[in-house]
C-alpha positions as CSV (number, residue, x, y, z in Angstrom):
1,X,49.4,1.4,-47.7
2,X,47.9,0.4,-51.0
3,X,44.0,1.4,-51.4
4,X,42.9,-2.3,-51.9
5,X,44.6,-2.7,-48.6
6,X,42.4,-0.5,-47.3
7,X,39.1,-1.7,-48.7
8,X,40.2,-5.4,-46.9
9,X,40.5,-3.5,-43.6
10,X,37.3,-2.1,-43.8
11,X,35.8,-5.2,-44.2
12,X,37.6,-7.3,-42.1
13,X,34.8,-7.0,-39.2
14,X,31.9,-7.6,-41.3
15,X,33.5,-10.7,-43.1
16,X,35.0,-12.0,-39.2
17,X,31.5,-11.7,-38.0
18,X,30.1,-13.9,-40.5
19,X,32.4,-16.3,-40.1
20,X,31.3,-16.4,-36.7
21,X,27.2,-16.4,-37.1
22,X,28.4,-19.4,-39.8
23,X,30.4,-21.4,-37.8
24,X,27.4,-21.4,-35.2
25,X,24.4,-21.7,-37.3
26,X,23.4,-25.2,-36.8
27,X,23.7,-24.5,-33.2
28,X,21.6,-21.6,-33.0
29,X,18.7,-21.2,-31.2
30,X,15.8,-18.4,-31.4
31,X,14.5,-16.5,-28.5
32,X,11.2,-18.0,-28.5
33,X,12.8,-21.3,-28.1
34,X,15.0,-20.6,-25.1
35,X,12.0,-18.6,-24.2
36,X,9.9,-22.1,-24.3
37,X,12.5,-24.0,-22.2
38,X,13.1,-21.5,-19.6
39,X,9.4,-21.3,-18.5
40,X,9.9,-25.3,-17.5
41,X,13.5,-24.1,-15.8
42,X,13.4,-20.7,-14.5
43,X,13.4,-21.3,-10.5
44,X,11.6,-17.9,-9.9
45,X,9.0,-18.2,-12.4
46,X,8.1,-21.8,-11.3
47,X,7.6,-20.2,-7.7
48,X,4.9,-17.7,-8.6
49,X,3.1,-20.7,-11.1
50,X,3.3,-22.7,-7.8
51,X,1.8,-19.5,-5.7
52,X,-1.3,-19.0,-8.1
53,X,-1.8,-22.8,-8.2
54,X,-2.2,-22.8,-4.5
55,X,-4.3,-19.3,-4.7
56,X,-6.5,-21.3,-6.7
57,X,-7.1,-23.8,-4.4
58,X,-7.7,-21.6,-1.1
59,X,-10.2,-20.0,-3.4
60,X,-11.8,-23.1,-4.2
61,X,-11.7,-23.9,-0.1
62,X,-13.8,-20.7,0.4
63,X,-16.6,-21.9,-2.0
64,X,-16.9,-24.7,0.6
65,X,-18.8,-21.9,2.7
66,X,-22.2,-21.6,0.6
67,X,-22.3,-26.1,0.6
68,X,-24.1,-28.0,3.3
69,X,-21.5,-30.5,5.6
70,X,-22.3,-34.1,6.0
71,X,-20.5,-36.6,8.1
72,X,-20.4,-39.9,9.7
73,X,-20.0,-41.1,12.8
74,X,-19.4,-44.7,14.7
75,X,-18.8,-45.9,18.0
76,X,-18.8,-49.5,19.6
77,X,-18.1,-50.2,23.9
78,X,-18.0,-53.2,26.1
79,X,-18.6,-53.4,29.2
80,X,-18.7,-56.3,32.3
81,X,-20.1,-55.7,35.4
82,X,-19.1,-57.3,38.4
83,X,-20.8,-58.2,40.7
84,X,-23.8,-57.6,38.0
85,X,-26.0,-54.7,37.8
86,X,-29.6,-55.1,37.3
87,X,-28.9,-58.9,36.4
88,X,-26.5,-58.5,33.4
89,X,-22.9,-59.3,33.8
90,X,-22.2,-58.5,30.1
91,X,-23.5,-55.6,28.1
92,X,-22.3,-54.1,24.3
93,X,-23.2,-50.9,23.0
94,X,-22.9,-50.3,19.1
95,X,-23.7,-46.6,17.7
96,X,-23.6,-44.9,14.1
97,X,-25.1,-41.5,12.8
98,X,-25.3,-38.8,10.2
99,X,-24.9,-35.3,11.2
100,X,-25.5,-32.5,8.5
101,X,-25.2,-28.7,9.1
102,X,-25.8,-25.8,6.5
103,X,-25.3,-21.9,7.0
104,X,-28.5,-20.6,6.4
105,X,-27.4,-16.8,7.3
106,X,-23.3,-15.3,7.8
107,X,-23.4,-12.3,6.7
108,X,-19.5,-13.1,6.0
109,X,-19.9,-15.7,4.2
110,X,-20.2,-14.1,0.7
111,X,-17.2,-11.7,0.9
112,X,-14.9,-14.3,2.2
113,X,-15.6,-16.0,-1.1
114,X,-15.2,-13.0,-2.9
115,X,-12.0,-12.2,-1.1
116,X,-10.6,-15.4,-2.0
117,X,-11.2,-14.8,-5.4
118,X,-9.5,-11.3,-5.7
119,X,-6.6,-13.7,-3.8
120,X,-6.5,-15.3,-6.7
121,X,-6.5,-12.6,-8.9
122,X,-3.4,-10.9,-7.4
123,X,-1.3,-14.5,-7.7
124,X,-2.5,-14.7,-11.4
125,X,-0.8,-10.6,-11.7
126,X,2.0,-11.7,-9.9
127,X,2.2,-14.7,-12.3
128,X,2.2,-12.1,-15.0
129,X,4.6,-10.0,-13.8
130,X,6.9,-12.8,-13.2
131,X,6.5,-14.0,-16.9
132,X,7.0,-10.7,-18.4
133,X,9.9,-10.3,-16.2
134,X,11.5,-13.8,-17.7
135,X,10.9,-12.6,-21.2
136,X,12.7,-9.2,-20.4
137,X,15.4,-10.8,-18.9
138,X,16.2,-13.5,-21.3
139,X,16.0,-11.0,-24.2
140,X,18.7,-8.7,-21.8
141,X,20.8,-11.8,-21.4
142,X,20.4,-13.1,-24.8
143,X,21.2,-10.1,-26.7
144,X,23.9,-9.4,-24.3
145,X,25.6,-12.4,-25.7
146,X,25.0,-11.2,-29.2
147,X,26.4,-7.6,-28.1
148,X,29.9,-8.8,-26.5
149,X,30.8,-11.0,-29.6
150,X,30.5,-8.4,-31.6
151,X,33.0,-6.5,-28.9
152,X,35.3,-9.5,-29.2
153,X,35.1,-9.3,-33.3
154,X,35.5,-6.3,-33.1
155,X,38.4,-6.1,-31.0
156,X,39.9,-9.4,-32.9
157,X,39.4,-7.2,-36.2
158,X,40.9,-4.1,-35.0
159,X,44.1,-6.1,-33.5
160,X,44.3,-7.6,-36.8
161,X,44.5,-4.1,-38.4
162,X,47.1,-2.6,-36.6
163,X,48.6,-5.7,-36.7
164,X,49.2,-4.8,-40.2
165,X,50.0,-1.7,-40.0
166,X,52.4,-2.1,-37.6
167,X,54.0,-4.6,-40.2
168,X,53.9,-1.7,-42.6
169,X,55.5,1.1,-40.1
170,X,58.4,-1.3,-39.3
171,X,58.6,-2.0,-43.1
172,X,58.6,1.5,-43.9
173,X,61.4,2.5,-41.1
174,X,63.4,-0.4,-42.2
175,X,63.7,1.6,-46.0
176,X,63.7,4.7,-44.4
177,X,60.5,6.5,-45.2
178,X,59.0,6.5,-42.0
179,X,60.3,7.5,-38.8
180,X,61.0,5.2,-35.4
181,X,58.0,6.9,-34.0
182,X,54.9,4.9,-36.6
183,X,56.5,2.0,-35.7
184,X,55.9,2.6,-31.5
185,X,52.9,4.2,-31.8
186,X,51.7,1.0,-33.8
187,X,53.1,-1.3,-31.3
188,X,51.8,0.6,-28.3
189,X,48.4,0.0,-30.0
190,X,48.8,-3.2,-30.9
191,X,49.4,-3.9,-27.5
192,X,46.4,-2.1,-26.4
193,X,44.2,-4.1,-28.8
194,X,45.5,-7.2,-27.4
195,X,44.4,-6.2,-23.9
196,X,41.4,-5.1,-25.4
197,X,40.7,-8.8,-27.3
198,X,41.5,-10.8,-23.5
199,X,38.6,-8.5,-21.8
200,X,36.4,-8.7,-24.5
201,X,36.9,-12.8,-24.5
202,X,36.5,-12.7,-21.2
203,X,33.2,-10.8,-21.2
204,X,31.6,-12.7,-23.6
205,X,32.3,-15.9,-21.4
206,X,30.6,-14.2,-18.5
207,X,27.4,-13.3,-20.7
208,X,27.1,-16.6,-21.9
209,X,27.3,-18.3,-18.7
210,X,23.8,-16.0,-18.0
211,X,22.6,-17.0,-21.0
212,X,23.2,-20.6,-20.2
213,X,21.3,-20.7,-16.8
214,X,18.2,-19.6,-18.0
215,X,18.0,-23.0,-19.5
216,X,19.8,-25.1,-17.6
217,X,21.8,-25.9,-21.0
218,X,26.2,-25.0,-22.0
219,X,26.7,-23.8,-24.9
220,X,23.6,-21.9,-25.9
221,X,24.0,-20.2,-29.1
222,X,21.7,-17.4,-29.6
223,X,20.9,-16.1,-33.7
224,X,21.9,-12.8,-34.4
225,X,19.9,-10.3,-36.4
226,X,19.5,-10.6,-39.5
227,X,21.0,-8.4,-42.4
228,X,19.9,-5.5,-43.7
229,X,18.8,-4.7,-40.2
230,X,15.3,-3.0,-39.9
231,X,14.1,-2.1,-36.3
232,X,10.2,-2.2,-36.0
233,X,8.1,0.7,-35.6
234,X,6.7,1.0,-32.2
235,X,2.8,0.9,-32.7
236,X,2.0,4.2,-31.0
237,X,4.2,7.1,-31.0
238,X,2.3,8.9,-29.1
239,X,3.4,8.4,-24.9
240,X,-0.1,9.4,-23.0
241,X,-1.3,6.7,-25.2
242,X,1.2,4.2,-23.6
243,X,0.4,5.4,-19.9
244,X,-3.0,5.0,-20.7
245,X,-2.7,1.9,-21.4
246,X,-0.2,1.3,-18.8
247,X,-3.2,2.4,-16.5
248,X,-5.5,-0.1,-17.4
249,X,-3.6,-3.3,-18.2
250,X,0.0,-3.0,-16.3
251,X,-0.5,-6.3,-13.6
252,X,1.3,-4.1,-10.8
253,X,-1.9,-1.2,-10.9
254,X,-4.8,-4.0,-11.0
255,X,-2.9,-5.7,-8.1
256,X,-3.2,-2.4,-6.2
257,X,-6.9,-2.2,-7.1
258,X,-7.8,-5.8,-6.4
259,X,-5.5,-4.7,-3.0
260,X,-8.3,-2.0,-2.3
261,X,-11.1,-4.3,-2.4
262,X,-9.9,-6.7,-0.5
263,X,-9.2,-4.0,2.0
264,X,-13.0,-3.0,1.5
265,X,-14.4,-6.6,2.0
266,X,-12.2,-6.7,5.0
267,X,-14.1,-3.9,6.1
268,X,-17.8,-6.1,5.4
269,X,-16.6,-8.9,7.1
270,X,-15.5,-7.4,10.2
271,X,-19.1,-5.3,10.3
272,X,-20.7,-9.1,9.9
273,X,-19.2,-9.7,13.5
274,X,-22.1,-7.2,14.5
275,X,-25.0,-9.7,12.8
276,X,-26.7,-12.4,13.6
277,X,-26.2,-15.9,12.3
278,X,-28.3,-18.7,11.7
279,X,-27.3,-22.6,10.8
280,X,-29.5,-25.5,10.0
281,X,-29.1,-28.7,11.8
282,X,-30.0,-32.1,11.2
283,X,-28.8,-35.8,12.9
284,X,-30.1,-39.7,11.9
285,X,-29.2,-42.1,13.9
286,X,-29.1,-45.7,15.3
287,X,-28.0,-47.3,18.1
288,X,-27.9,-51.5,19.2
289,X,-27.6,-52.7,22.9
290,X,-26.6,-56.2,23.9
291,X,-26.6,-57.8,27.4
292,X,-26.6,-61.0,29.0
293,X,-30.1,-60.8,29.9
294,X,-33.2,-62.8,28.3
295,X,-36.8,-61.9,27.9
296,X,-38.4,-59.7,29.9
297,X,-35.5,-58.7,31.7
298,X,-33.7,-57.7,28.7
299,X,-36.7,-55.4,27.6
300,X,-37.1,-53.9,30.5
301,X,-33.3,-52.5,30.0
302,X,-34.3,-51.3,26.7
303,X,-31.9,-54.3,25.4
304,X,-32.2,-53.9,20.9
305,X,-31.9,-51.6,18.7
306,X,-33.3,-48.2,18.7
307,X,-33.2,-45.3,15.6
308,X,-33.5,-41.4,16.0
309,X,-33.5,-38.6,14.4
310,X,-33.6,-34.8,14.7
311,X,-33.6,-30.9,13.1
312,X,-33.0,-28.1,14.3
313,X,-32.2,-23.9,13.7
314,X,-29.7,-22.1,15.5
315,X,-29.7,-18.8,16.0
316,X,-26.7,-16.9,17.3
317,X,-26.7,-13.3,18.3
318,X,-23.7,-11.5,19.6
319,X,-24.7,-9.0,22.0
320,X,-21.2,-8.2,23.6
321,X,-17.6,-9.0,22.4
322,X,-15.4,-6.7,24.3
323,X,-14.7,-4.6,21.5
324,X,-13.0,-6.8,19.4
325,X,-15.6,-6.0,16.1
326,X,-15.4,-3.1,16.7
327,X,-11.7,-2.3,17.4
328,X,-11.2,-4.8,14.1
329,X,-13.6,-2.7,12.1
330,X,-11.6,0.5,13.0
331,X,-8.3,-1.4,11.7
332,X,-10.0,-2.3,8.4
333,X,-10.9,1.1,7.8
334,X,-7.4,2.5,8.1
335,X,-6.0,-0.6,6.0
336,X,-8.6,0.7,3.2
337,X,-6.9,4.2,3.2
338,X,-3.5,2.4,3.3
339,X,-4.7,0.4,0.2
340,X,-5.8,3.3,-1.9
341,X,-2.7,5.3,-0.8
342,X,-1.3,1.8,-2.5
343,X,-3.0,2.5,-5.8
344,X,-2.3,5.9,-6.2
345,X,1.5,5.1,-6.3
346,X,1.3,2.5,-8.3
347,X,-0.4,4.4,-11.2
348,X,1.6,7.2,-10.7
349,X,4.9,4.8,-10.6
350,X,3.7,3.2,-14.0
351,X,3.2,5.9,-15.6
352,X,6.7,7.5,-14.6
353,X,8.2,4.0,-15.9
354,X,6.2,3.9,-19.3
355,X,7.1,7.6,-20.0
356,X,10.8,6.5,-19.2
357,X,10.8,3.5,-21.5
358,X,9.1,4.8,-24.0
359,X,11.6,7.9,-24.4
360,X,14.2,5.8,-23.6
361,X,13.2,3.7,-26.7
362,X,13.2,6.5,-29.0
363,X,16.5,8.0,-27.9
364,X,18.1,4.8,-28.6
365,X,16.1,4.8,-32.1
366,X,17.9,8.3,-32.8
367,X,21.2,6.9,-31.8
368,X,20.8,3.7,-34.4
369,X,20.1,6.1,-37.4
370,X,23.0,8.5,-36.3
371,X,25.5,5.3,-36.0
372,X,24.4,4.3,-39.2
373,X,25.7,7.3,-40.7
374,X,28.7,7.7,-38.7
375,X,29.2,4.3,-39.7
376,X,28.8,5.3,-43.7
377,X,31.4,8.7,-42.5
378,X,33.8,7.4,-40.5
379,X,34.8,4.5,-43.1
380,X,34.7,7.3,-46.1
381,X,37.7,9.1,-43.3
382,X,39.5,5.7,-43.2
383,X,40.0,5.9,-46.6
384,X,40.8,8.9,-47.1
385,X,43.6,8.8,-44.4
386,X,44.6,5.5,-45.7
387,X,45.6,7.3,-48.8
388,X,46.8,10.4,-47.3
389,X,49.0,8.2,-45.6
390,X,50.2,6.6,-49.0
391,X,51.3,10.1,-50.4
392,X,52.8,11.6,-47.1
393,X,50.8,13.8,-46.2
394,X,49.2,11.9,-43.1
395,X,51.2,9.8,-40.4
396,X,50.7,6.4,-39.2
397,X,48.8,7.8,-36.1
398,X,46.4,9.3,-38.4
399,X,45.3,5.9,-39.9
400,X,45.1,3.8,-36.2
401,X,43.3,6.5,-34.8
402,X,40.6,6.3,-37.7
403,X,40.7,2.7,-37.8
404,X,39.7,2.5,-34.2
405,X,37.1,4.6,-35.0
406,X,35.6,2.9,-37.3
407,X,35.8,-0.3,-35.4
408,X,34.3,1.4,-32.1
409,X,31.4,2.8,-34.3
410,X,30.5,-0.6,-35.7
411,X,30.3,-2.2,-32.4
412,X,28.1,0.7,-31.0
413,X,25.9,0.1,-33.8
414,X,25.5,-3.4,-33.5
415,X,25.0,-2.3,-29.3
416,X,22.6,0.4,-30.2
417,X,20.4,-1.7,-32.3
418,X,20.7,-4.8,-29.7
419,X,19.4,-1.8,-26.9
420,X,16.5,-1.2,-29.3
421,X,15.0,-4.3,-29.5
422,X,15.2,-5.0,-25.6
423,X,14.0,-1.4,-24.7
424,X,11.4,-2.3,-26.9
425,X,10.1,-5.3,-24.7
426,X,10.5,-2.9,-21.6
427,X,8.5,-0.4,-23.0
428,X,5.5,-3.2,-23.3
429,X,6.3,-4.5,-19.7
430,X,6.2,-0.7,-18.6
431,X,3.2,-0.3,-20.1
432,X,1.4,-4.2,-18.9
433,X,1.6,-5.1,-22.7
434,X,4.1,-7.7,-22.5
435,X,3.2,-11.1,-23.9
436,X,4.8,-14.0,-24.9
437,X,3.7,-13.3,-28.5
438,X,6.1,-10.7,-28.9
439,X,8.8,-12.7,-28.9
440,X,7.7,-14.0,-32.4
441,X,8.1,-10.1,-33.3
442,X,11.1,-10.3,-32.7
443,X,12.2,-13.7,-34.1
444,X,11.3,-11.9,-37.3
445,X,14.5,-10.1,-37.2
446,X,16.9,-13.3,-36.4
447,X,18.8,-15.1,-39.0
448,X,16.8,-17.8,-40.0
């Protein structure tokens, strides 16, 4: 096979991929725009939004306890008597009032607010957590995409290869240099590689359908990375640093400690069953009677209208309640035990997670840098068979074994470096550092 020959086949990926990423650049989108239209589209994440929404209202409810009550009342009767009482046949009552009431003294007044409120607080973590799992999972999905069609270039390029040199084999049997064996070898791989082509179509239609119902869109094109490809440097190397952050900002351990004191206002609210309570009354109100009596008849019914009003204390003391305050105060303890039993395994699960993502990321780190140079090796051994080949001293197994080599390398690299980035993003989730913002880090390394 002639050396130029050979240069063209090691190319042939790299220039197929382009192509590709060409055809499909006005089409492409970034991930922080399919990020932006999947937080108004994502069923899951508009569930938790609609949870701490309504979180926030029961907490506003519970502020309700510390205000004063007002309301109004109105009632109107008729009534005939027959045969008439006292002289009236006729009489008509009409009635209105105001009645106010304040809680002076609950002793469970002010940790049911405060419990609402940490209610609140664990929607808005669960919020959180749903966010930064959208962002992880439209990153897995949209560099998935990007991974399989580079497995279907790939596999188109390396069908294309030994497409060729099966041409060659049977070329070189027909003149008699080569023997019948190159040319079925060649053909049992070209075979292979067509095989290889329909699954890798195939998987890349799958992927995209994913990618697709994030945002309720066909077609979504995502940008590749941009070339040269340079991978970020992960702002700590150090892992205790990451699981000590992990400890104070991951959304699943403040859950778990907003969890606890809950559990421990529980506890105060049950002991208020135990203590007295005292609310402040107060009425104002009017009332009109008509009958069908005049003069002094009528006054001496108490026929007109007539006001009153009144205010009041009331003191309630519970002196026995069957043991339900203190049975309930026995349950709250044990749920506080449960609670911190709660905590301690979630620290001790984030912390197993961020050291697991975080060496997970710099494994896959060490596995970009060594593709890279098997990458620079294994076409350096292409060529070298290629041209063994040439003078005789190689067979035509020889060069499709190295050409598949090459071509599986590539698409590792392209996998590894894919892996990277996404690891990346689930090292800041393990670690309750995930934000939106960091999907403009990694925009950085799209094709613009």
């Amino acid at each position: 096979m002639p050396f130029v020959q050979a240069h063209r086949l090691i190319l042939q990926p790299l220039a197929l991929a382009a192509g590709l990423l060409l055809a499909g650049a006005a089409q492409a989108q970034s991930l922080q725009e399919l990020y932006d239209a999947a937080r108004g589209y994502d069923a899951t994440y508009l569930a938790f939004r609609n949870t701490a929404d309504a979180a926030a209202a029961r907490a506003a409810q519970a502020e309700s306890l510390l205000r004063p009550t007002l309301g109004l009342s109105a009632s109107g009767t008729q009534a005939r008597n027959d045969p008439p009482v006292g002289g009236a046949v006729n009489s008509r009552t009409l009635a209105a009032g105001l009645q106010g009431r304040y809680s002076v003294y609950n002793a469970a007044n002010l940790p049911t607010i405060d419990k609402a409120r940490r209610a609140l607080g664990i929607a808005q973590t669960d919020l959180e957590t749903a966010e930064q799992d959208l962002i992880v999972r439209l990153a897995t999905a949209y560099f998935d995409v990007l991974a399989a069609k580079d497995a279907l270039t790939t596999s188109q390029a390396n069908k294309a290869a030994i497409a060729e040199q099966l041409a060659s084999a049977k070329r070189n049997f027909e003149v008699g240099t080569a023997t019948i064996t190159d040319t079925r070898e060649a053909q049992a791989r070209y075979d292979l590689a067509v095989a290889q082509e329909l699954a890798a179509d195939n998987d890349l239609r799958v992927k995209r359908v994913t990618l697709d119902q994030f945002v309720g869109r066909a077609g979504v094109e995502p940008k590749g990375l941009a070339q040269p490809v340079a991978l970020p440097a992960l702002p700590s190397d150090q892992v205790e640093t990451w699981v000590a952050t992990a400890d104070e900002q991951h959304p699943g351990v403040r859950k778990a400690r907003m969890g606890l004191e809950i559990a421990q206002l529980d506890t105060e609210i049950a002991r208020a069953g135990n203590k007295p309570t005292l609310d402040a009354s107060a009425t104002l109100g009017a009332q009109n009677l008509h009958n069908s009596l005049n003069g002094a008849a009528a006054a001496a019914t108490g026929v007109g209208t007539s006001k009153a009003a009144s205010i009041g204390l009331t003191l309630t003391y519970p002196i026995y309640t069957g043991g339900l305050t203190q049975n309930r105060i026995k349950e709250t303890l044990v749920l506080e035990d449960k609670a911190r039993n709660d905590l301690d395994f979630a620290r001790r699960s984030v912390a197993e997670a961020t050291r697991r993502a975080f060496f997970g990321v710099q494994s896959l780190k060490a596995q970009v840098s060594a593709y890279e140079a098997a990458e620079a090796s294994t076409k350096l051994a292409l060529e070298a068979t290629q041209l063994g080949y040439k003078v005789g001293v190689r067979v035509n197994l020889d060069v499709l074994n190295a050409q598949t080599q090459l071509f599986s390398t590539q698409r590792d690299l392209a996998k590894a470096r894919y892996d990277v980035v996404v690891n990346s993003l689930r090292l800041r989730q393990a670690s309750g550092q995930l934000r939106a913002e960091d999907l403009t880090a990694v925009n950085t390394l799209l094709v613009r």
